[in-house]
MIDOSE-1310 file (N, C-alpha, C; in nm, 2 decimals, decimal comma, always signed):
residues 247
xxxx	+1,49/-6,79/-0,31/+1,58/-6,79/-0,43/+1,67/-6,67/-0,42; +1,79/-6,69/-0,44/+1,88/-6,58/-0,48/+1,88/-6,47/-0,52; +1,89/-6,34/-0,50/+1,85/-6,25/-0,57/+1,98/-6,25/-0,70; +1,95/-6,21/-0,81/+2,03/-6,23/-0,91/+2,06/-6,06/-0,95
xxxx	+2,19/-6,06/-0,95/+2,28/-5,94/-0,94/+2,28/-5,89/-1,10; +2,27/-5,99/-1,16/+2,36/-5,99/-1,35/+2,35/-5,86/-1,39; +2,44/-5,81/-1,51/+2,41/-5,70/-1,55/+2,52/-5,78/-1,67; +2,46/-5,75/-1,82/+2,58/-5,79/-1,91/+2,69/-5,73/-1,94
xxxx	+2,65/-5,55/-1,89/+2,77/-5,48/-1,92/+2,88/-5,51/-1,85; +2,85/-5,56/-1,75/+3,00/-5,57/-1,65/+3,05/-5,72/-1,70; +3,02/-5,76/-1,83/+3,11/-5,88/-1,87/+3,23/-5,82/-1,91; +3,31/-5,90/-1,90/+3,47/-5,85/-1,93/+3,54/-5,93/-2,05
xxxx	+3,64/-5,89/-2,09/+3,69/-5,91/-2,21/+3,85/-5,91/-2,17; +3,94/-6,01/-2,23/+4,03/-6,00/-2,25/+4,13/-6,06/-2,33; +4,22/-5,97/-2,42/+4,29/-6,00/-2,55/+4,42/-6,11/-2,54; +4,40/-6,23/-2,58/+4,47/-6,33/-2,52/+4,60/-6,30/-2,62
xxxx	+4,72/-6,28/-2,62/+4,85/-6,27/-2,71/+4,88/-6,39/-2,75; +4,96/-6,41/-2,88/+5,02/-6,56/-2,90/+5,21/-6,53/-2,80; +5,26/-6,58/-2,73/+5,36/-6,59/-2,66/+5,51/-6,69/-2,79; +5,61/-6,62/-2,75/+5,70/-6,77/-2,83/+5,83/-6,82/-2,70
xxxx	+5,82/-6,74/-2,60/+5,85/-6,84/-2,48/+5,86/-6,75/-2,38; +5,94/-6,77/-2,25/+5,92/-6,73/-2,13/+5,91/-6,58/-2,10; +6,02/-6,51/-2,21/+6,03/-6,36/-2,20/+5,93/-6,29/-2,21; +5,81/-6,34/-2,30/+5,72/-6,29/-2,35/+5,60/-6,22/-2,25
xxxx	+5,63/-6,32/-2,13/+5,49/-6,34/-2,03/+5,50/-6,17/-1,95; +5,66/-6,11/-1,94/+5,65/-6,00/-1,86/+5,58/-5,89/-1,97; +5,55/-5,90/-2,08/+5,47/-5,78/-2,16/+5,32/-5,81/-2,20; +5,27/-5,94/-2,13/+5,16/-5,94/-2,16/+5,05/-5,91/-2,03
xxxx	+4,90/-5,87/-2,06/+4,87/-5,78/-2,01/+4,76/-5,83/-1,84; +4,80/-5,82/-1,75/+4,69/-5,84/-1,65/+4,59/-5,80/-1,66; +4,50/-5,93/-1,63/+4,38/-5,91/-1,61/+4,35/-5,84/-1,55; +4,18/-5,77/-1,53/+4,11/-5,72/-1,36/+4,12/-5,83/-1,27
xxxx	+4,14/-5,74/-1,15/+4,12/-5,82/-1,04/+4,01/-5,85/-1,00; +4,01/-5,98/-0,94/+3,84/-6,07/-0,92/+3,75/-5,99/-0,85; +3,63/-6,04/-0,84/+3,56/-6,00/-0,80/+3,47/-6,08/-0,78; +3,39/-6,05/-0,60/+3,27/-6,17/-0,59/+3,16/-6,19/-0,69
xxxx	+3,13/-6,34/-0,68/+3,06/-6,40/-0,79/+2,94/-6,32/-0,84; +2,87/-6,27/-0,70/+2,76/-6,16/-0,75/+2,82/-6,07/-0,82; +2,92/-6,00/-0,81/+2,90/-5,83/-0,83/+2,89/-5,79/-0,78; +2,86/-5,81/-0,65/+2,80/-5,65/-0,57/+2,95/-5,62/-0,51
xxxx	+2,98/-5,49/-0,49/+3,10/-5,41/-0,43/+3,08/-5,46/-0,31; +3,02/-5,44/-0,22/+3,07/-5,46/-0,09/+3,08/-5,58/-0,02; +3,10/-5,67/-0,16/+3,15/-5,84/-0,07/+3,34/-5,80/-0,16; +3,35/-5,73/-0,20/+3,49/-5,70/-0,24/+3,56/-5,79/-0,15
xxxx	+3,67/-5,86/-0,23/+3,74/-6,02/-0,20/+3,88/-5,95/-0,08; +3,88/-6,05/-0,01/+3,96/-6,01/+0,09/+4,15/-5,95/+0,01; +4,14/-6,07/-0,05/+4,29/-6,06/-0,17/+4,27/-6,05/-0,31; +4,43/-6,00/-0,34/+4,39/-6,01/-0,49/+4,44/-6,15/-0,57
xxxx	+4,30/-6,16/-0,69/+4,34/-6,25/-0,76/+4,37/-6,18/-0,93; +4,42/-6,26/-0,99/+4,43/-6,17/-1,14/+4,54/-6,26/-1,19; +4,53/-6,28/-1,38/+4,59/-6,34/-1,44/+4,63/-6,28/-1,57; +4,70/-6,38/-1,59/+4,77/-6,34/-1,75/+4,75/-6,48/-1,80
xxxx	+4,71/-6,47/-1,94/+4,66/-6,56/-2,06/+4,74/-6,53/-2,20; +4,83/-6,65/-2,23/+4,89/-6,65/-2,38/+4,85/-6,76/-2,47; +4,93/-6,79/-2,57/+4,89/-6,89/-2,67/+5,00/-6,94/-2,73; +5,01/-7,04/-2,77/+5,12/-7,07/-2,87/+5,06/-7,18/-2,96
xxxx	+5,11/-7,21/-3,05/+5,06/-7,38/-3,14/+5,04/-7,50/-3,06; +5,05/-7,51/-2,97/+5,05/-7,68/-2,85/+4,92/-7,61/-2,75; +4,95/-7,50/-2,68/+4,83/-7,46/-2,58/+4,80/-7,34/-2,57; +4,68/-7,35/-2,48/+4,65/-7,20/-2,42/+4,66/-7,22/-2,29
xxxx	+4,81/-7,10/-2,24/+4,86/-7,11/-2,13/+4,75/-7,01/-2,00; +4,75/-7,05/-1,92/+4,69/-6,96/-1,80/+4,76/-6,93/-1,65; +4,81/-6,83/-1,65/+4,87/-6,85/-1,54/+4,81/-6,74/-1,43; +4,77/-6,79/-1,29/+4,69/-6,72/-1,18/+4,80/-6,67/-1,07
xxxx	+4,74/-6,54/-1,03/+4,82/-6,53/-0,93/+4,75/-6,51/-0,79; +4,72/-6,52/-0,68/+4,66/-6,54/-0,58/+4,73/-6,50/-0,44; +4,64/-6,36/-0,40/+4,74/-6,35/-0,27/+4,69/-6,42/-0,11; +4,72/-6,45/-0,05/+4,69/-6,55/+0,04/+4,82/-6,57/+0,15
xxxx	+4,76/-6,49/+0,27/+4,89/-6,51/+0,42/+4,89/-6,62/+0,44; +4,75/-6,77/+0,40/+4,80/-6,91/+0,47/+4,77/-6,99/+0,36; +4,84/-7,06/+0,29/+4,89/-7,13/+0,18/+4,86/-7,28/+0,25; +4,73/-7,30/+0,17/+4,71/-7,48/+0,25/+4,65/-7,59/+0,18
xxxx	+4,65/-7,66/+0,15/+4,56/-7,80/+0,10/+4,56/-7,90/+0,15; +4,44/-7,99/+0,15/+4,45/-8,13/+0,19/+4,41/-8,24/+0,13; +4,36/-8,19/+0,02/+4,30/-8,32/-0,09/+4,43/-8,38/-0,17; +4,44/-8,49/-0,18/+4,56/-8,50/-0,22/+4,54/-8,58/-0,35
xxxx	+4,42/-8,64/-0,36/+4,34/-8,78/-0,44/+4,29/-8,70/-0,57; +4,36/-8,72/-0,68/+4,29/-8,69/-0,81/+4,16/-8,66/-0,89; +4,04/-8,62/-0,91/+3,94/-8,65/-0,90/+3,83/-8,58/-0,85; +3,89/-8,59/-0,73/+3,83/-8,55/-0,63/+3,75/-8,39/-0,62
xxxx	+3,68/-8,37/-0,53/+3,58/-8,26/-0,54/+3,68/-8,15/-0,48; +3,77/-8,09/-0,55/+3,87/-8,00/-0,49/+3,78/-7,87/-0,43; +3,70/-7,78/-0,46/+3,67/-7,69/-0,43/+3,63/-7,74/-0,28; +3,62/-7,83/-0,21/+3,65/-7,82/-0,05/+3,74/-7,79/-0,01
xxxx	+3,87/-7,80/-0,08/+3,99/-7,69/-0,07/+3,98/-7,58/-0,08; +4,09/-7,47/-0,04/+4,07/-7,35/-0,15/+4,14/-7,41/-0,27; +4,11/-7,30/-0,37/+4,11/-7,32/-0,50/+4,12/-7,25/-0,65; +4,15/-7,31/-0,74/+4,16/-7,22/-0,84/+4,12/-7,28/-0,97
xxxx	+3,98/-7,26/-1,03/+3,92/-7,29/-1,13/+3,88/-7,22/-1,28; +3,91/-7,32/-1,37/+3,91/-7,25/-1,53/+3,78/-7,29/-1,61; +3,65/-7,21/-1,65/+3,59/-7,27/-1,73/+3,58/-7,28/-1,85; +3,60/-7,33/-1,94/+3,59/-7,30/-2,09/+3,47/-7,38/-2,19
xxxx	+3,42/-7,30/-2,25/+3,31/-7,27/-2,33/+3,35/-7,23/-2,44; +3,45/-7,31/-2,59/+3,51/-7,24/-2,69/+3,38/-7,21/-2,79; +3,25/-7,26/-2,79/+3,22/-7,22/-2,93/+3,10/-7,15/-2,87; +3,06/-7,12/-2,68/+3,02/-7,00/-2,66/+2,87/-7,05/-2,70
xxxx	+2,82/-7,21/-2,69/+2,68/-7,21/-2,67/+2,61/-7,25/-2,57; +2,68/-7,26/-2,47/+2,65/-7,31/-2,35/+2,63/-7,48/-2,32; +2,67/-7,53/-2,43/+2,67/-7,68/-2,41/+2,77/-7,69/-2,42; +2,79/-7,91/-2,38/+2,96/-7,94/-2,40/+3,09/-7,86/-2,34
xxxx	+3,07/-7,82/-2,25/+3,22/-7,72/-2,21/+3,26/-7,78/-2,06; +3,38/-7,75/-2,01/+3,47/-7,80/-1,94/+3,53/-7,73/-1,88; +3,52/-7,79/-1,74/+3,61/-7,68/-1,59/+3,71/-7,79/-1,55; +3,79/-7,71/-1,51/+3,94/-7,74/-1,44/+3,96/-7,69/-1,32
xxxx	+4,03/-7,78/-1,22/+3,99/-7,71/-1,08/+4,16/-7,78/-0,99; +4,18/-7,70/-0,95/+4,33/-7,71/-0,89/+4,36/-7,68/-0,74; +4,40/-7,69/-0,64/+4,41/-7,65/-0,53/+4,58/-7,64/-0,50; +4,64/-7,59/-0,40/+4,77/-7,54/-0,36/+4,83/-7,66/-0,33
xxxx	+4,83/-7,80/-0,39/+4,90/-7,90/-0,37/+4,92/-7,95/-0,52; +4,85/-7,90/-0,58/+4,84/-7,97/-0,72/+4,80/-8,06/-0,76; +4,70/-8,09/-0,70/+4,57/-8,24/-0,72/+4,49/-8,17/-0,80; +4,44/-8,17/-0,91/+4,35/-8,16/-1,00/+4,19/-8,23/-1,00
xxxx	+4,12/-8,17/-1,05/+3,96/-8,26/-1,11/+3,97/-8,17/-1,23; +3,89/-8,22/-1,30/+3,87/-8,19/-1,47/+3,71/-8,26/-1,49; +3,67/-8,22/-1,53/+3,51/-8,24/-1,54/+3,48/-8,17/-1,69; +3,38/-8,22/-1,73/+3,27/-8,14/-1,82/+3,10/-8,16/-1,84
xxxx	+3,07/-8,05/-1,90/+2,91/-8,09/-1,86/+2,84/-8,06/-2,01; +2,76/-8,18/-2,02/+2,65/-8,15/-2,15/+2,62/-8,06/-2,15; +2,54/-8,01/-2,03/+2,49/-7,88/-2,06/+2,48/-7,84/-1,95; +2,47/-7,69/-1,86/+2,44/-7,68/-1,72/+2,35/-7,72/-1,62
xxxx	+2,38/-7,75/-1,50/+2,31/-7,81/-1,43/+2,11/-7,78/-1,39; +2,12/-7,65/-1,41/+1,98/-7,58/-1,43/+1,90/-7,63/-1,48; +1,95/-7,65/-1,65/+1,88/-7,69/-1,78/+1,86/-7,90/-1,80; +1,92/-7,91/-1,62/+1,91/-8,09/-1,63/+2,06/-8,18/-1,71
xxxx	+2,19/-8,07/-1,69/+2,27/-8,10/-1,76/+2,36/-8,20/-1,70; +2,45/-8,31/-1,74/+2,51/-8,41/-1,65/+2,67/-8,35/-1,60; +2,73/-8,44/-1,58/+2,88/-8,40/-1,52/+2,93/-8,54/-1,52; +3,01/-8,54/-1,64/+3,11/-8,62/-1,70/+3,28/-8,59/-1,60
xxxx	+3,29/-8,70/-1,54/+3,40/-8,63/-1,41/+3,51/-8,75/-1,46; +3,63/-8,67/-1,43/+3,76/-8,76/-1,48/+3,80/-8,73/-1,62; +3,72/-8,68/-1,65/+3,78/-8,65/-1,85/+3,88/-8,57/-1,83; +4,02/-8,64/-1,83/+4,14/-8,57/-1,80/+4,18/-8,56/-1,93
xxxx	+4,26/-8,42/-1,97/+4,30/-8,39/-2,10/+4,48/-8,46/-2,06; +4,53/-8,56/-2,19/+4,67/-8,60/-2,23/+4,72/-8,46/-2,24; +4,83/-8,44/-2,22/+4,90/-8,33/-2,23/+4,88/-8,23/-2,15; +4,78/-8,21/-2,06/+4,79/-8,11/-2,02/+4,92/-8,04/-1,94
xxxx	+4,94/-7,99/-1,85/+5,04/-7,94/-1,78/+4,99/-7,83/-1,71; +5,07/-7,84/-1,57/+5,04/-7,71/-1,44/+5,11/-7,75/-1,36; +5,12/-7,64/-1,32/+5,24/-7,62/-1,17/+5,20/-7,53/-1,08; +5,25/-7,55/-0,94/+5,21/-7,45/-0,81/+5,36/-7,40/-0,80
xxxx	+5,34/-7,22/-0,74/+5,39/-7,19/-0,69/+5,40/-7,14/-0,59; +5,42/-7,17/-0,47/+5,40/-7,13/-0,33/+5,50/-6,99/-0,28; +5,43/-6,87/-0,27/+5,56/-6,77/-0,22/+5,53/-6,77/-0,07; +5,60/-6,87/+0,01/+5,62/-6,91/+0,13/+5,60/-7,04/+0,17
xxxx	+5,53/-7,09/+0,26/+5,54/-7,24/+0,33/+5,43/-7,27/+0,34; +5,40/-7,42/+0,22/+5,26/-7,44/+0,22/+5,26/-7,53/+0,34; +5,13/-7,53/+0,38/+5,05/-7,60/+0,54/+5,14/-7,63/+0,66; +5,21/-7,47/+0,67/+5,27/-7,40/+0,75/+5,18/-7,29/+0,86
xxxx	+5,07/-7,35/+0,95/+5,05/-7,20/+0,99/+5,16/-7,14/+1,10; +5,21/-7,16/+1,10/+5,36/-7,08/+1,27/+5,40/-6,97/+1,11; +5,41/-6,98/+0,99/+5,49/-6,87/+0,91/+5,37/-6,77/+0,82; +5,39/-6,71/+0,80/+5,26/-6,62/+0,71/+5,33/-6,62/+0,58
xxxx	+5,25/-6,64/+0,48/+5,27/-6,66/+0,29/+5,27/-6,51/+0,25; +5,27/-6,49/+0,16/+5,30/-6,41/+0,03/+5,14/-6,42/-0,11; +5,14/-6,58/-0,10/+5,03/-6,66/-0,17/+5,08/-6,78/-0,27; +4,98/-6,76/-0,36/+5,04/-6,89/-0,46/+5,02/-6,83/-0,61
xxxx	+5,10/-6,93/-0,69/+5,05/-6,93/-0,86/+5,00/-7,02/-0,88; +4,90/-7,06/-1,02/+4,87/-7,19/-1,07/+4,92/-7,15/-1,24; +5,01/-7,27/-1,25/+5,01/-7,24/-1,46/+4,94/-7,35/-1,44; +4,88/-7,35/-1,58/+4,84/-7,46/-1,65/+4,82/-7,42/-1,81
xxxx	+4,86/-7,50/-1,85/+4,85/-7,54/-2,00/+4,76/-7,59/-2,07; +4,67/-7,54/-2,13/+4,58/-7,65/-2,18/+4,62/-7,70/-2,31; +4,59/-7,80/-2,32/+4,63/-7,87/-2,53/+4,51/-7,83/-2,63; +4,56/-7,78/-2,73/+4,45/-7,75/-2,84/+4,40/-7,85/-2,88
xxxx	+4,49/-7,95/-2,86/+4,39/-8,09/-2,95/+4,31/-8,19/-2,86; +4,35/-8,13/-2,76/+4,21/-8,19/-2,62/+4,12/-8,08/-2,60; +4,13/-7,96/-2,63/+4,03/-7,85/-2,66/+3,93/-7,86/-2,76; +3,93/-7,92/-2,89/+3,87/-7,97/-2,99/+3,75/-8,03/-2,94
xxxx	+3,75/-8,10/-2,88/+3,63/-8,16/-2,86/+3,53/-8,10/-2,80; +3,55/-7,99/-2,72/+3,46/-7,89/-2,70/+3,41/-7,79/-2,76; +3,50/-7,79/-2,91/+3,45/-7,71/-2,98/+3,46/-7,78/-3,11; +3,37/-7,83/-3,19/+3,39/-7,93/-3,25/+3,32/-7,86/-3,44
xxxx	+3,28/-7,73/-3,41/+3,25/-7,66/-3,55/+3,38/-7,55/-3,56; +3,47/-7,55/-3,48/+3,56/-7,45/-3,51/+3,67/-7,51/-3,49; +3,77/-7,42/-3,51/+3,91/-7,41/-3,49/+3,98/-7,43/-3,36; +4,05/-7,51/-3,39/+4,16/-7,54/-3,21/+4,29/-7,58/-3,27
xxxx	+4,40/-7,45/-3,23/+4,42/-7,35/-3,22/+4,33/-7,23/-3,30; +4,26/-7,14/-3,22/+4,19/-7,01/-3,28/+4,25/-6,97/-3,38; +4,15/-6,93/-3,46/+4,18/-6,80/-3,59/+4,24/-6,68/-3,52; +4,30/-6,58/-3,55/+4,32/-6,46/-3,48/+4,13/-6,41/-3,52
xxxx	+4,04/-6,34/-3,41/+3,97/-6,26/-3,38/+3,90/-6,38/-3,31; +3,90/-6,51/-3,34/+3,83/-6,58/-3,26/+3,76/-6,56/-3,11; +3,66/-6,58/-3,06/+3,66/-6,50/-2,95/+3,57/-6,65/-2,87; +3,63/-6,69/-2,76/+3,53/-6,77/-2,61/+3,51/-6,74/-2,57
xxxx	+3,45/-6,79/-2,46/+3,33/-6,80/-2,37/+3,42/-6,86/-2,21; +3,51/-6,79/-2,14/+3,59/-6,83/-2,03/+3,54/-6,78/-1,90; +3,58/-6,83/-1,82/+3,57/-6,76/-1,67/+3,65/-6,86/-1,56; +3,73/-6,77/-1,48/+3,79/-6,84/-1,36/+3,73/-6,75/-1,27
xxxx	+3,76/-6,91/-1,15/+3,67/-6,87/-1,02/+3,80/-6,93/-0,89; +3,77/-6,82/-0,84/+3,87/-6,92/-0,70/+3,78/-6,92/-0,56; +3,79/-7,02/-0,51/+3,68/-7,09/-0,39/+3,80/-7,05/-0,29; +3,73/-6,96/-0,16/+3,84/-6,94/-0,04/+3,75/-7,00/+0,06
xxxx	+3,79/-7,07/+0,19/+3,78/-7,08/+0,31/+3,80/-7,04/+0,40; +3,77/-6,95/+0,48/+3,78/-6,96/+0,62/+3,86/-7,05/+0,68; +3,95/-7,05/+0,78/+4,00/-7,15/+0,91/+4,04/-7,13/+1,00; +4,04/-7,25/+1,08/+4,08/-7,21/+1,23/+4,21/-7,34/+1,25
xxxx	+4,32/-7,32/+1,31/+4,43/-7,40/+1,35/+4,42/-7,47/+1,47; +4,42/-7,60/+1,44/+4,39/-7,71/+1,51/+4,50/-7,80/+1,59; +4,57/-7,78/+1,67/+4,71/-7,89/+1,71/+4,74/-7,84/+1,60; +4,81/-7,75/+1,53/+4,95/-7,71/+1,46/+4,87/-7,75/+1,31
xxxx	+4,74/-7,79/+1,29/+4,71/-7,78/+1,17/+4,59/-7,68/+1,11; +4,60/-7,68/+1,03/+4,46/-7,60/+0,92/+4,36/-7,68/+0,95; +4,26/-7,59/+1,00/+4,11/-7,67/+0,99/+4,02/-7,56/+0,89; +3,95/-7,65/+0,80/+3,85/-7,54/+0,70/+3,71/-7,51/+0,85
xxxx	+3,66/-7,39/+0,77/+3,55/-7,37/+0,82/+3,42/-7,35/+0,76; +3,35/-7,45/+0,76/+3,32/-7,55/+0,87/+3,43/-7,66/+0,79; +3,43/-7,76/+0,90/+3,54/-7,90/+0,84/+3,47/-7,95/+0,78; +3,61/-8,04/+0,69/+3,50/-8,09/+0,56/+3,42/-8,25/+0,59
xxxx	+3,37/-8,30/+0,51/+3,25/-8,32/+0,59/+3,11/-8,29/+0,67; +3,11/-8,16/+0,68/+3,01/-8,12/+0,69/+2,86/-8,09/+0,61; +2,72/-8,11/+0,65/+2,65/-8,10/+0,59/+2,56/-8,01/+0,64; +2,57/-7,90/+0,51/+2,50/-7,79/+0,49/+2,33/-7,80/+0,43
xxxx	+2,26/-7,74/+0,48/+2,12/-7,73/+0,41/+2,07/-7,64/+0,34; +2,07/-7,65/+0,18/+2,02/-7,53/+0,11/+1,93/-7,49/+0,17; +1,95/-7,35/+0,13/+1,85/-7,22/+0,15/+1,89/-7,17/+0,30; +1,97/-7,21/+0,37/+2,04/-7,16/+0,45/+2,16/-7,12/+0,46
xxxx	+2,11/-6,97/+0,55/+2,23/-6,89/+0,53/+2,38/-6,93/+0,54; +2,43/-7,04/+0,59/+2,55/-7,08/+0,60/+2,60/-7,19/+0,47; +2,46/-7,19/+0,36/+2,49/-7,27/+0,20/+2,62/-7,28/+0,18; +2,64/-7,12/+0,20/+2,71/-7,07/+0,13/+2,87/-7,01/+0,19
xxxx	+2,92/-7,10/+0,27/+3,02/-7,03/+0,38/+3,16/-6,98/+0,31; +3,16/-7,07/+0,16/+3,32/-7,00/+0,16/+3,30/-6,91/+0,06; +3,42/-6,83/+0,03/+3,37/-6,68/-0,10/+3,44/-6,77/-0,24; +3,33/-6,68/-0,29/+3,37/-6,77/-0,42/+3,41/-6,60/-0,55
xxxx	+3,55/-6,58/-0,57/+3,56/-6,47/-0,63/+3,61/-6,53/-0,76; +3,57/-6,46/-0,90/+3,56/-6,47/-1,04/+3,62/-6,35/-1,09; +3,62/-6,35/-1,19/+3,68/-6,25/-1,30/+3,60/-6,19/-1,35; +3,53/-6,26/-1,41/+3,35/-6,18/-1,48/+3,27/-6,20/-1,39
xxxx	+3,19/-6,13/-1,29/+3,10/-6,17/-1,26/+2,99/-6,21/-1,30; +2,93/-6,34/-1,18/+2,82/-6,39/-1,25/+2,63/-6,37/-1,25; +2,64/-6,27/-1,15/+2,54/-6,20/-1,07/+2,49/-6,30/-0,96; +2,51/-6,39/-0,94/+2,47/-6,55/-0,84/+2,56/-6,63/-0,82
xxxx	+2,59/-6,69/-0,72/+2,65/-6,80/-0,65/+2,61/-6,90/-0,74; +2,66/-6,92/-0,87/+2,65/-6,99/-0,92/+2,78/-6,99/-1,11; +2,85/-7,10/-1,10/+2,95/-7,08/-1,20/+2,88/-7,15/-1,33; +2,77/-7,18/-1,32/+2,76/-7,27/-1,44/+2,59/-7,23/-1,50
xxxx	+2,65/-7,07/-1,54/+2,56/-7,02/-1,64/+2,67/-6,95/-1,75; +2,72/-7,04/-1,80/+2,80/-7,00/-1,90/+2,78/-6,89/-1,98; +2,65/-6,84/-2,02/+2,62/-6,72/-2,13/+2,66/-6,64/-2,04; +2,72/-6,62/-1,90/+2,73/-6,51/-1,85/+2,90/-6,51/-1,81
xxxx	+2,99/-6,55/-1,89/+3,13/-6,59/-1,87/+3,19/-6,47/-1,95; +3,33/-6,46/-1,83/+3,36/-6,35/-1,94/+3,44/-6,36/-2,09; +3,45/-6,27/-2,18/+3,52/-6,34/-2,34/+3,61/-6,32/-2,36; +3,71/-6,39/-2,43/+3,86/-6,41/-2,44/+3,87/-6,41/-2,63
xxx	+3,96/-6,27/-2,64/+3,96/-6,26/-2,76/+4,10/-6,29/-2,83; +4,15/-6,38/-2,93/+4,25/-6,43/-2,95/+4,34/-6,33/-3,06; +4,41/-6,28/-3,01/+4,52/-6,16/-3,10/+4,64/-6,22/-3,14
């Protein structure tokens, strides 16, 4: 079994602003930069990741920044198990009891999955897959040439928008749009690969397709860096997410 890292003090916290349009985003406040899913310092992530989080009456905006010299994807199909890509994922947990809550998962082409789970997988919980929120909204920003390897990147952004009124349902004793002090239960995770360049293309490492055997050391080949850490290679212990407090 895993050895489990957790420590609660190293949960993190961050004061989400209400925004009233574009100008807003350069005064609001960066997150910490990620860090591996354990915690432990010396898997410290090759690049930096870090975001900024606002609000307005329609959504709660999230926007990621991600540094990365080879900008690539290949899933192109909706749905689909993105994190065999690299990636960039949002969990949300609004009423913070570990049931009912919902991840979002995006890769550098802008193919999406959207899922949510009864309750986590540990505790025998399911995975309701396709529950796509109406309204949402996201966009990629590539600073350089995506599934280009002959040029070296800069990295990427991800926005996305969430809707308060497709939020609701995960939080179904409270408020969507938040009270001001309101506080969730969030955490983003970004999944990286390894690769090697194939005839002028990106190959992951290992290619996908492949079949790995728990409890072996190679389970676990790509890094999986978070914001809160979670003390284990594991995203879906929600009590241990970091909290987003609504100002």
């Amino acid at each position: 079994m895993a050895t489990d890292h957790w420590d609660p003090s190293l949960r993190r916290h961050y004061q989400c602003k209400r925004v009233g349009g574009e100008d807003d985003w350069q005064f609001l406040p960066w997150s910490e930069e990620f860090v591996d899913i354990t915690g432990q310092d010396e898997l410290k992530p090759r690049y930096r990741t870090r975001f900024k989080m606002g609000w307005d009456e329609e959504f709660l905006h999230v926007r990621v920044e991600m540094e990365e010299p080879h900008v690539w994807g290949t899933i192109k199909k909706k749905n689909e198990v993105i994190f065999h890509d690299n990636d960039i994922e949002v969990f949300i947990d609004p009423d913070g009891d570990g049931l009912n809550y919902y991840e979002f998962e995006m890769n550098a082409l802008g193919t999406i999955w959207e899922l949510s789970l009864t309750k986590p997988y540990k505790d025998g919980g399911d995975a309701i897959h396709g529950c796509n929120m109406k309204g949402l909204r996201r966009k990629v920003i590539v600073h350089g040439t995506l599934n280009q390897p002959t040029s070296e990147d800069n990295g990427w952004e991800a926005h996305i928008s969430f809707p308060w009124n497709e939020l609701k349902q995960y939080h179904r004793e409270g408020t969507s749009p938040p009270a001001k002090g309101d506080r969730w239960r969030i955490n983003l995770s970004r999944v990286q690969w390894k690769h090697t360049i194939e005839d002028g293309q990106y190959v992951r490492v290992p290619p996908h397709g492949t079949t790995l055997k728990q409890g072996n050391d190679e389970y676990h080949p790509e890094d999986n860096w978070v914001w809160s850490p979670q003390g284990l290679i594991n995203m879906h212990y929600p009590e241990r997410w970091g909290e987003v407090v609504f100002v």
